[in-house]
VONU-251564 format. One line per 4 residues: number of its first residue (from 1); their letters; for each residue x, z, y of C-alpha. Coordinates in steps of 0.05 Angstrom, whole numbers, plus 32768, in hexadecimal, padded with zeros to 4 digits. Layout:
NUM> a> X Z Y; ...;
This chain:
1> xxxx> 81E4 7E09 7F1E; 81BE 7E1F 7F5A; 817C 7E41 7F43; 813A 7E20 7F5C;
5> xxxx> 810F 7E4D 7F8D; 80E8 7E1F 7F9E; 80AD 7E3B 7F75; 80B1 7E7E 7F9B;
9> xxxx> 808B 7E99 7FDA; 80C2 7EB4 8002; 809A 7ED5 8035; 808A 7F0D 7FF7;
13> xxxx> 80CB 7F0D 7FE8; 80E1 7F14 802C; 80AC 7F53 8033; 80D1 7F6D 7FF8;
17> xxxx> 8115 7F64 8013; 80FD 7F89 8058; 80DC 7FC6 8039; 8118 7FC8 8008;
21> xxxx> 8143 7FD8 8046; 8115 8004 8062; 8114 8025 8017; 8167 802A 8021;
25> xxxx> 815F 8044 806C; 812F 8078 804C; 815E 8094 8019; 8199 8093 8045;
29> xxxx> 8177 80C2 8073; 815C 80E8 8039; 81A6 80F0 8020; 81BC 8104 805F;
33> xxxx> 8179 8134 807C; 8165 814F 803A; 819C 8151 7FFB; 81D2 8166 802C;
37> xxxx> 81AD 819A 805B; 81B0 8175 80A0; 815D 8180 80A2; 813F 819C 8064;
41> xxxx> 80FE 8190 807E; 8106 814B 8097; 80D8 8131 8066; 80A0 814F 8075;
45> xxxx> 809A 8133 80BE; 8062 810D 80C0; 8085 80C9 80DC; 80AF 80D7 809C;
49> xxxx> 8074 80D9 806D; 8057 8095 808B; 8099 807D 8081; 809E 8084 803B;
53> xxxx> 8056 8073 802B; 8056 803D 804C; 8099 8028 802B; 8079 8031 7FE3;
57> xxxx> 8038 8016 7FEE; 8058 7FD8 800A; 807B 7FCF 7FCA; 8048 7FE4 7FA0;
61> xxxx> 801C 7FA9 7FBE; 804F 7F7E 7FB9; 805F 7F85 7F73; 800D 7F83 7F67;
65> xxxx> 800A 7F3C 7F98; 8052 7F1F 7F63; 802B 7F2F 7F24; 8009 7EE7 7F36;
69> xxxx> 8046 7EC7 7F28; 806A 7EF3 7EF4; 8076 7EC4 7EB1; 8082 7F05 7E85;
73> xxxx> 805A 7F3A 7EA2; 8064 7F63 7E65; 80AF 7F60 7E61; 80B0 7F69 7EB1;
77> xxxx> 8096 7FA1 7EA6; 80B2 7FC2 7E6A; 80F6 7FAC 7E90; 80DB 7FD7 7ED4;
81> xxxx> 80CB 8011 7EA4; 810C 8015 7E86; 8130 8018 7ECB; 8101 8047 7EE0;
85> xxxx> 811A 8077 7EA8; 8160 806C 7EB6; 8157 8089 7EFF; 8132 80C0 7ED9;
89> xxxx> 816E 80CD 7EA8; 81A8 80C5 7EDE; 8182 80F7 7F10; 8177 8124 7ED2;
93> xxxx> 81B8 8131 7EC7; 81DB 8120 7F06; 81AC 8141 7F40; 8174 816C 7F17;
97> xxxx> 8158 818A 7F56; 814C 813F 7F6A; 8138 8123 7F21; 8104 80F0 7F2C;
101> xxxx> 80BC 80F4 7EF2; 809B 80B4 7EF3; 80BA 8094 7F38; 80A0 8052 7F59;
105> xxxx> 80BF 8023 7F1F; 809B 8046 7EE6; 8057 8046 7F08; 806A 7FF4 7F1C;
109> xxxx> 807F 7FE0 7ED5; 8041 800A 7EBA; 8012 7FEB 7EE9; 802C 7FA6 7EDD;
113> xxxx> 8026 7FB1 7E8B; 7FDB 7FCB 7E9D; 7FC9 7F9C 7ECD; 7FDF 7F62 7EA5;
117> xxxx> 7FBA 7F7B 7E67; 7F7B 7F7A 7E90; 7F7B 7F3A 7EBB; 7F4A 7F1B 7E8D;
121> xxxx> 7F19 7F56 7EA4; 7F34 7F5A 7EEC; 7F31 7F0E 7EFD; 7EEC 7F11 7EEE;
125> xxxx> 7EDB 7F39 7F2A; 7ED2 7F20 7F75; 7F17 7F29 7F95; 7EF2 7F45 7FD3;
129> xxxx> 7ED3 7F71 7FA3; 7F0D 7F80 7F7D; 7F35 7F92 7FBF; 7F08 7FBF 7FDC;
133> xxxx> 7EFD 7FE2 7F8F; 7F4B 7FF1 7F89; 7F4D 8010 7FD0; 7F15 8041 7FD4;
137> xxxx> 7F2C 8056 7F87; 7F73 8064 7FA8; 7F4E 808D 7FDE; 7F1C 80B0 7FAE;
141> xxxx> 7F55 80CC 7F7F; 7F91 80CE 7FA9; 7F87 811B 7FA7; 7F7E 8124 7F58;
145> xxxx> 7FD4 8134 7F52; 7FC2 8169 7F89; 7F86 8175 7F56; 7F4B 8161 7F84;
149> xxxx> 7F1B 8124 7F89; 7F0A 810E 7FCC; 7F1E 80D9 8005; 7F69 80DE 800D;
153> xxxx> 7F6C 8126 8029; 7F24 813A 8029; 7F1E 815C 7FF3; 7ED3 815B 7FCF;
157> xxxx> 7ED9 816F 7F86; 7F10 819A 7F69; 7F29 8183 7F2A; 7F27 81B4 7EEA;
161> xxxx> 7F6B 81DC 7EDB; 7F66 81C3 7E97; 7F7F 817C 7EA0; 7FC2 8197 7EBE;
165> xxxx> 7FD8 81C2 7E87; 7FF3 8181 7E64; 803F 8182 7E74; 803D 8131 7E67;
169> xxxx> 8003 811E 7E86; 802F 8120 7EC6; 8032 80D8 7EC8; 7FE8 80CA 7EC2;
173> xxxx> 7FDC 80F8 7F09; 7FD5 8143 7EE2; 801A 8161 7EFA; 801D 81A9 7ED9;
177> xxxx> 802F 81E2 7EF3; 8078 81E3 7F0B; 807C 8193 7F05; 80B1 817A 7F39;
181> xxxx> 80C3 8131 7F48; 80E9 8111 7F82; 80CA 80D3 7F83; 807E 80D6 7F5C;
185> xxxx> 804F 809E 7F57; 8019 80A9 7F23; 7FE7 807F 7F01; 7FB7 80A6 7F25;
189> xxxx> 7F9F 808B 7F51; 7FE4 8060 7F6B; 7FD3 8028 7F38; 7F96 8019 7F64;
193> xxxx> 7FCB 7FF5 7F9C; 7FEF 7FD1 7F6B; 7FA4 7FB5 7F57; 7F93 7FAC 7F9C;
197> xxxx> 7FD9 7F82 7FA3; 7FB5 7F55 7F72; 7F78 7F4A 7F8C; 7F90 7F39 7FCC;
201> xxxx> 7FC1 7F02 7FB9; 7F79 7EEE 7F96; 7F60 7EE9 7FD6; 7F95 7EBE 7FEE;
205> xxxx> 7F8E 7E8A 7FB3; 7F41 7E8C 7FC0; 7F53 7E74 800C; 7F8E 7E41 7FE9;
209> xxxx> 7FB9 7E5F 801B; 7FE7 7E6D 7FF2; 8027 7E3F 801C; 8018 7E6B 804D;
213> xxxx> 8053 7E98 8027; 8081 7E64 801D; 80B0 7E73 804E; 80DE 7EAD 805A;
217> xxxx> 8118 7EC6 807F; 8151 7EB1 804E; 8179 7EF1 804C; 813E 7F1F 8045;
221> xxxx> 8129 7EF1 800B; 8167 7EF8 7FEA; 8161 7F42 7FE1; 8119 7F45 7FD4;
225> xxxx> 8132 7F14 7F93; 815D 7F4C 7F7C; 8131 7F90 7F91; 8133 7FA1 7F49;
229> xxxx> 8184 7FA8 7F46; 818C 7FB9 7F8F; 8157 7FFC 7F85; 817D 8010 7F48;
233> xxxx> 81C9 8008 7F65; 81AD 8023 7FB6; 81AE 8069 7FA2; 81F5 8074 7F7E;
237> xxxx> 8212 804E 7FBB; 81F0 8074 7FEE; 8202 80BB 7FCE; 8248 809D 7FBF;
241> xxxx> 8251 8091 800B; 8231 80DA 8022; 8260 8100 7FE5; 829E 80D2 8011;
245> xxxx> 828B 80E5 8056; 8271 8128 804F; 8297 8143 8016; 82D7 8120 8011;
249> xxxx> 82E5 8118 8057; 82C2 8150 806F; 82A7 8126 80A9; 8261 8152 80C8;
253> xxxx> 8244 818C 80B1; 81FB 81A1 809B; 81CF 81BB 80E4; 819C 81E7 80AA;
C-alpha cells in the first residue's frame, strides 16, 4: 500500500534532504582531508567551519520547525537518543581518536524530549518574542564549552573552573579537562536553535502560511524522509569506500 504524504510539508523535508547531502559531502572530505592525512588542518579553514555550522544549525532548525508535527515527540526522541549512542559505541571501539560525546542526534533527541515537555510554557510566549529569546541565548552562551559568557566570540565573563571538573557534565556544555569529541553539540547553549526552529514555524502558523511548504523537489524529499537511517548508515559507507580506494587498492597517497 502506498503510504499517504499528503499530510507532510515537503519543502522541510526537501531542506532536510539538501543539507543531508551537504552533511555526506562534508564527511567525505573529512574522510579523505582529515582521517587519512591529505590536509590535517583542513578543518579549521574558515570556509570549512561555516560549512559545517551552517550544516548543523540547518538541521538543528529543522528538527526544532518538525516538532509541530511530531505525533510522539517523546518516543522520537528517546528513538534519536538511542542512535545517537550507537555512533558513540561504534566510534568507541572502532576509531577512538574519532569517538563522538554527545553528537548532533543526542542534543536533537534531548532537545525534542525537553522541548516537548515544555510546550505548555513555551506556547504561551509571543513567537516573535520567543524567536528573538532563543537566538540572543545561543549568542550569550555559545562560549560557556570554551568556558566564557559573552556574544559568540566576545568574550565578557569567564566562567568558574569549578563547573568543569565534572567528567559528565560534558553534555550539559562543562567539557573537563582532556574532554575530546568529533562531533559535540551541547545543551549549552545549542538547544536555543532547536527552540528557535519552533518558534519560527510559530510564526508561520500565526501568518496561516503554512501551504507555503507544501511542495518539494521529490527526490530531495525522499531522503529528507529517511535522514534518520541515511545519517546512521552515511558514515560506514563512506569509510568503507576510502579503506577500498586508499588501502586496498592503494590508489593516492596522503600530501601531509
Amino acid at each position: 500500500m502506498k503510504k499517504d504524504l499528503s499530510h507532510r510539508f515537503g519543502l522541510i523535508d526537501t531542506l532536510r534532504g539538501f543539507w543531508l547531502l551537504n552533511m555526506i559531502a562534508f564527511h567525505l572530505c573529512y574522510d579523505i582531508f582529515v582521517i587519512y592525512g591529505y590536509d590535517s588542518i583542513w578543518y579549521a579553514h574558515t570556509g570549512v567551519v561555516i560549512w559545517e555550522r551552517f550544516i548543523c544549525v540547518s538541521f538543528i532548525l529543522l528538527s526544532g520547525i518538525s516538532l509541530h508535527f511530531s505525533q510522539h515527540p517523546f518516543r522520537r526522541g528517546i528513538i534519536i537518543n538511542l542512535a545517537g549512542f550507537l555512533i558513540t559505541a561504534v566510534t568507541f571501539f572502532a576509531m577512538p581518536s574519532q569517538v563522538v560525546w554527545f553528537g548532533v542526534l543526542n542534543l536533537i533527541g534531548t532537545a525534542m524530549i525537553i522541548t516537548a515537555a515544555l510546550r505548555f510554557l513555551l506556547d504561551r510566549i509571543n513567537p516573535y518574542l520567543g524567536a528573538a529569546m532563543s537566538l540572543l541565548t545561543f549568542a550569550v552562551f555559545y562560549g560557556v564549552p570554551h568556558r566564557y559568557i559573552g556574544f559568540f566570540g566576545w568574550k565578557i565573563w569567564t566562567v568558574p573552573a569549578f563547573f568543569y571538573r565534572f567528567k559528565y557534565a560534558a553534555f550539559l556544555g562543562f567539557p573537563s579537562d582532556g574532554f575530546h569529541s568529533s562531533d559535540y553539540f551541547p545543551l549549552i547553549a545549542w538547544i536555543c536553535i532547536f527552540v528557535l526552529g519552533y518558534y519560527l514555524w510559530s510564526i508561520v502558523m500565526r501568518w496561516h502560511k503554512e501551504e507555503w511548504f507544501r511542495k518539494g523537489f521529490a527526490p530531495l524529499s525522499f531522503l529528507g524522509r529517511h535522514s534518520l537511517l541515511i545519517y546512521l548508515l552515511h558514515q560506514p559507507v563512506l569509510m568503507g569506500a576510502c579503506i577500498l580506494v586508499f588501502d586496498v587498492l592503494k590508489i593516492g597517497s596522503p600530501i601531509n
